[in-house]
KOLZA-91432 format. One record per residue (C-alpha): x, y, z. Coordinates in nm, 2 decimals, decimal comma, padded with zeros to 4 digits. Each point is the difference from the previous one (the first is absolute). Example, Ala and Ser with C-alpha at 12.3 -4.5 7.8 and 13.67 -1.06 7.14 Angstrom:
# KOLZA-91432
@u = 01,23	v = -00,45	w = 00,78
@u = 00,14	v = 00,34	w = -00,07
This chain:
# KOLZA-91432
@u = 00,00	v = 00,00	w = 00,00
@u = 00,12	v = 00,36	w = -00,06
@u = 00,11	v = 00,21	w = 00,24
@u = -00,25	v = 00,22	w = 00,06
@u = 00,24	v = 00,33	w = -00,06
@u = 00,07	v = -00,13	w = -00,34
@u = -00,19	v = -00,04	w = -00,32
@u = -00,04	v = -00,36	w = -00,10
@u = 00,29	v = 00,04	w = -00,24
@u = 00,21	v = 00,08	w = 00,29
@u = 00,04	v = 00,36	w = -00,08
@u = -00,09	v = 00,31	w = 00,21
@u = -00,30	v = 00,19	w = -00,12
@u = 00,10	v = 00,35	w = -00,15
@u = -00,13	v = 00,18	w = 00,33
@u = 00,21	v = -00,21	w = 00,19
@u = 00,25	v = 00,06	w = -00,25
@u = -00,03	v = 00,40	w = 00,03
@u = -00,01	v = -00,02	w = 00,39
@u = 00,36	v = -00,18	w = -00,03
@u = 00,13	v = 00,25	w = -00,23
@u = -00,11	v = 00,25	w = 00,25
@u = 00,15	v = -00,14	w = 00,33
@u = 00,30	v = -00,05	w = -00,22
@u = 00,07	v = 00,39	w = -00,07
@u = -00,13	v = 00,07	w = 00,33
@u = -00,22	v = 00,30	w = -00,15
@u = 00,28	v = 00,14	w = -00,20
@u = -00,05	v = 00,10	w = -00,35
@u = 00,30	v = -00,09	w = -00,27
@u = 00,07	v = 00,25	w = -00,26
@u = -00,08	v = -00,16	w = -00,35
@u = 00,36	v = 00,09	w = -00,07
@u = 00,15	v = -00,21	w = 00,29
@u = -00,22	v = -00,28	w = -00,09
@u = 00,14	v = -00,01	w = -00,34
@u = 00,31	v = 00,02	w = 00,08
@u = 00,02	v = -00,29	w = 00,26
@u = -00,19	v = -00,21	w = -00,28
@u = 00,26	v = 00,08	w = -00,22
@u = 00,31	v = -00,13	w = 00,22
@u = -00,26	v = -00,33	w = 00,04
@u = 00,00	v = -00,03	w = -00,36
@u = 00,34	v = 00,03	w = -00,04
@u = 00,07	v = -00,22	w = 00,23
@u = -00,19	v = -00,26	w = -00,15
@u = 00,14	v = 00,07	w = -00,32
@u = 00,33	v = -00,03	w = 00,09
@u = -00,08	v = -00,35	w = 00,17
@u = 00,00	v = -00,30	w = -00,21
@u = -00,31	v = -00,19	w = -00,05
@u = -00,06	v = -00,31	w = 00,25
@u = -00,05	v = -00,20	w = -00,28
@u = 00,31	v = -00,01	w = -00,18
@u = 00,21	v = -00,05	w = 00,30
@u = 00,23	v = -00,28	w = 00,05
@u = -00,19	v = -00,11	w = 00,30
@u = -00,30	v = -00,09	w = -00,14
@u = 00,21	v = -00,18	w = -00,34
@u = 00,20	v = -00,17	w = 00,28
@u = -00,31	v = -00,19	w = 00,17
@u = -00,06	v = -00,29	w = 00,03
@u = 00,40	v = -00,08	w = -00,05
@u = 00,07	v = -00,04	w = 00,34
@u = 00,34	v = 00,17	w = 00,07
@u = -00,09	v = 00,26	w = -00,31
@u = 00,33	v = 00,01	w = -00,17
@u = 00,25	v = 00,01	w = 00,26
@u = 00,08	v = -00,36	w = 00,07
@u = -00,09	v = -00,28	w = 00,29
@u = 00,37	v = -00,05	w = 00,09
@u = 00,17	v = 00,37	w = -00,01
@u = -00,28	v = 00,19	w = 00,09
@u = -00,08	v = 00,39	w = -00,09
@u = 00,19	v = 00,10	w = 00,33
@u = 00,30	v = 00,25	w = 00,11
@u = 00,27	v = 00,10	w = -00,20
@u = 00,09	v = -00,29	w = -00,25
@u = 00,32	v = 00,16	w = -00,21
@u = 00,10	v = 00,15	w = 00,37
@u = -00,10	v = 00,38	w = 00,10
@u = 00,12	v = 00,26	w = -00,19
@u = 00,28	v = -00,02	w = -00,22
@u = 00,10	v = -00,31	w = 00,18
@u = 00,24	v = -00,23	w = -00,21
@u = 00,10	v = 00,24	w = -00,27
@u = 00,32	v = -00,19	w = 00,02
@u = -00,18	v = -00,36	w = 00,01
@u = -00,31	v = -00,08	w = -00,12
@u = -00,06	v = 00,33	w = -00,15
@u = 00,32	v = 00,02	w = -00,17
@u = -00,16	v = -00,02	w = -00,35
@u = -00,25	v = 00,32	w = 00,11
@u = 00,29	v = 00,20	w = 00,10
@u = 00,24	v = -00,10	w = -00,27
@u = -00,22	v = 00,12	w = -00,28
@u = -00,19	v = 00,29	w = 00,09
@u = 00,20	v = 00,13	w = 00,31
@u = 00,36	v = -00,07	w = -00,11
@u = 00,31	v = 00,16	w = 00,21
@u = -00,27	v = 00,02	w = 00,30
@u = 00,27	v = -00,21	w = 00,21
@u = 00,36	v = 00,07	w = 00,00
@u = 00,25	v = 00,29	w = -00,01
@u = 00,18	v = 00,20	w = -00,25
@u = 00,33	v = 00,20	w = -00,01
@u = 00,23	v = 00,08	w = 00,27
@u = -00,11	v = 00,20	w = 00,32
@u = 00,15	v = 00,36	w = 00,08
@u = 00,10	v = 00,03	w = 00,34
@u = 00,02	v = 00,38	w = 00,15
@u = -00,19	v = 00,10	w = -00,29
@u = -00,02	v = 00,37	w = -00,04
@u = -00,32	v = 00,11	w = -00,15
@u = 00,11	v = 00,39	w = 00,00
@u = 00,30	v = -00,04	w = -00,19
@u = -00,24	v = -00,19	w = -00,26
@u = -00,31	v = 00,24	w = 00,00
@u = -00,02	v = 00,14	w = -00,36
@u = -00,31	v = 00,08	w = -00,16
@u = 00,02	v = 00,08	w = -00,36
@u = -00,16	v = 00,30	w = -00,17
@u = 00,05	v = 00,07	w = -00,35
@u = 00,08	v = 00,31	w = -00,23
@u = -00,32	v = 00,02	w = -00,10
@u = -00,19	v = 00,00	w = 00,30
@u = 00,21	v = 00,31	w = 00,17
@u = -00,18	v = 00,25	w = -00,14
@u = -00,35	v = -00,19	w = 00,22
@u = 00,24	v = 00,11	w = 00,33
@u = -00,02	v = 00,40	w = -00,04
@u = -00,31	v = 00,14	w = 00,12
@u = -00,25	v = 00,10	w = -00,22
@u = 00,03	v = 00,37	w = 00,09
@u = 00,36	v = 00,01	w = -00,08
@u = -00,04	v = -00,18	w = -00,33
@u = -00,21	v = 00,25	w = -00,17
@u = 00,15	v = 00,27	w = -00,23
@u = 00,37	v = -00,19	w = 00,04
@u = 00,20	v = -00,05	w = -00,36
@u = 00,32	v = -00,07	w = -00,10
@u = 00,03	v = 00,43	w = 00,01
@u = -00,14	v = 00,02	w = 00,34
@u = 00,27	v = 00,16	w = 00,26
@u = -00,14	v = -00,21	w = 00,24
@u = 00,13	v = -00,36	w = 00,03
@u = -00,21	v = -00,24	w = 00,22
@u = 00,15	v = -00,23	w = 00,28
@u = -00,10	v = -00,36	w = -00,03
@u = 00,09	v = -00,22	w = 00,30
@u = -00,03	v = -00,36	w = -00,01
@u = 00,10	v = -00,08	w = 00,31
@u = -00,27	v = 00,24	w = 00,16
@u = -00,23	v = -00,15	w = -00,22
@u = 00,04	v = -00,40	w = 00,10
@u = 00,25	v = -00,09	w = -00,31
@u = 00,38	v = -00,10	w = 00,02
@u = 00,13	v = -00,03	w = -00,34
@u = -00,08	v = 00,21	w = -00,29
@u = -00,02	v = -00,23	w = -00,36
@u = 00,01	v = 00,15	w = -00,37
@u = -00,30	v = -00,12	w = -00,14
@u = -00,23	v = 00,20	w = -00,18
@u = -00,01	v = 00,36	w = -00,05
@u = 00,17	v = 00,30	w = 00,18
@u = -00,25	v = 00,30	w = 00,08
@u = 00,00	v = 00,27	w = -00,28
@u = 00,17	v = 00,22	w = 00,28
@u = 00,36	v = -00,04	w = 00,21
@u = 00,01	v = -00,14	w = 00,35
@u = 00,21	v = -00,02	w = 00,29
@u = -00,06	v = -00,32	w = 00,11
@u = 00,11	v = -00,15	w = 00,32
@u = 00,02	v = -00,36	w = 00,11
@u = 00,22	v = -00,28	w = 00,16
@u = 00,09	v = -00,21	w = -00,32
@u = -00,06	v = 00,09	w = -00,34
@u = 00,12	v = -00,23	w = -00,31
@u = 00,27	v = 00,13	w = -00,25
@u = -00,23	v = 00,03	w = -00,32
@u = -00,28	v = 00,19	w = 00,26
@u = 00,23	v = 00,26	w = 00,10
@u = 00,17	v = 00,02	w = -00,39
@u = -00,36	v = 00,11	w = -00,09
@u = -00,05	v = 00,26	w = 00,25
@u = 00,34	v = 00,15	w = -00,05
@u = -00,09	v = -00,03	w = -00,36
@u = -00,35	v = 00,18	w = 00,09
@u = 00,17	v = 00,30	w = 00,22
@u = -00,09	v = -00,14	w = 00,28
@u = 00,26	v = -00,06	w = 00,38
@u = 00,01	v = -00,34	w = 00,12
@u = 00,09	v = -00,01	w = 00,41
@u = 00,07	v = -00,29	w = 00,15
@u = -00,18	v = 00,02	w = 00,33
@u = 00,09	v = -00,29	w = 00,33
């Protein structure tokens, strides 16, 4: 016999149903645009969730241990956890797609000195970039004024000669500049000054 809150169907009747809905919100009154936009996440969600029927639980039943074996078992960490055995069993894996992942190469530097090595390399080209824009207007090669360009200041240890000079002379100052680099700034009528 049906319970006698119920239809016999077994569902509610719609002024039950409305009464529900109504204790639910406790008297408050959604926005339409709230309401939409939690029934958008839910559809999402459901989108983005695959479809309970083409699941690899329900292929697997009715095969008892559903693909994973009655002796091993679908348990813990078969190949060992993490990059366990790159050396052993993995050796293949590692060999092929993460070669020189083990090992070391060259010879080590004891009391290495990183200032005596810092130098950053900044081309001919790109010295004209380190004068501020307000000082760059209306110079030429006629211009008495001569900019100061220095490399050092600007986070560069070595000057190169590639690429182009400015179309105007400049005293350039830095800690190491290459023999062709300083020809063409001599060349240019431009001062090179060797900076420590």
């Amino acid at each position: 016999m049906p319970n006698c809150t119920q239809h016999a169907g077994g569902r509610l009747s719609r002024a039950q149903e409305s009464r529900q809905i109504e204790a639910a919100s406790d008297g408050h009154y959604e926005a339409p645009a709230q309401l939409a936009s939690q029934l958008l996440v839910l559809v999402t969600q459901v989108a983005n969730t695959m479809p309970t029927r083409f699941s690899k639980t329900r292929k697997h039943r009715g095969h008892v241990s559903a693909g994973h074996g009655r002796v091993g078992k679908h348990r813990k960490h078969p190949g060992g956890r993490g990059l366990a055995g790159g050396q052993h069993h993995h050796r293949t894996n590692f060999d092929k797609y993460h070669y020189g992942y083990f090992g070391k190469v060259g010879m080590r530097h004891f009391h290495k000195n990183k200032a005596a090595l810092w130098r950053p390399v900044v081309n001919c080209d790109k010295l004209a970039s380190l004068i501020p824009e307000a000082q760059r207007k209306g110079l030429s090669t006629d211009s008495a004024v001569v900019p100061v360009v220095d490399t050092l200041a600007a986070g560069y240890g070595k000057v190169l000669a590639k690429g182009r000079l400015p179309a105007f002379p400049i005293i350039l100052k830095a800690r190491y500049v290459s023999r062709r680099a300083e020809q063409k700034i001599v060349e240019a009528g431009g001062v090179v000054s060797i900076v420590a």
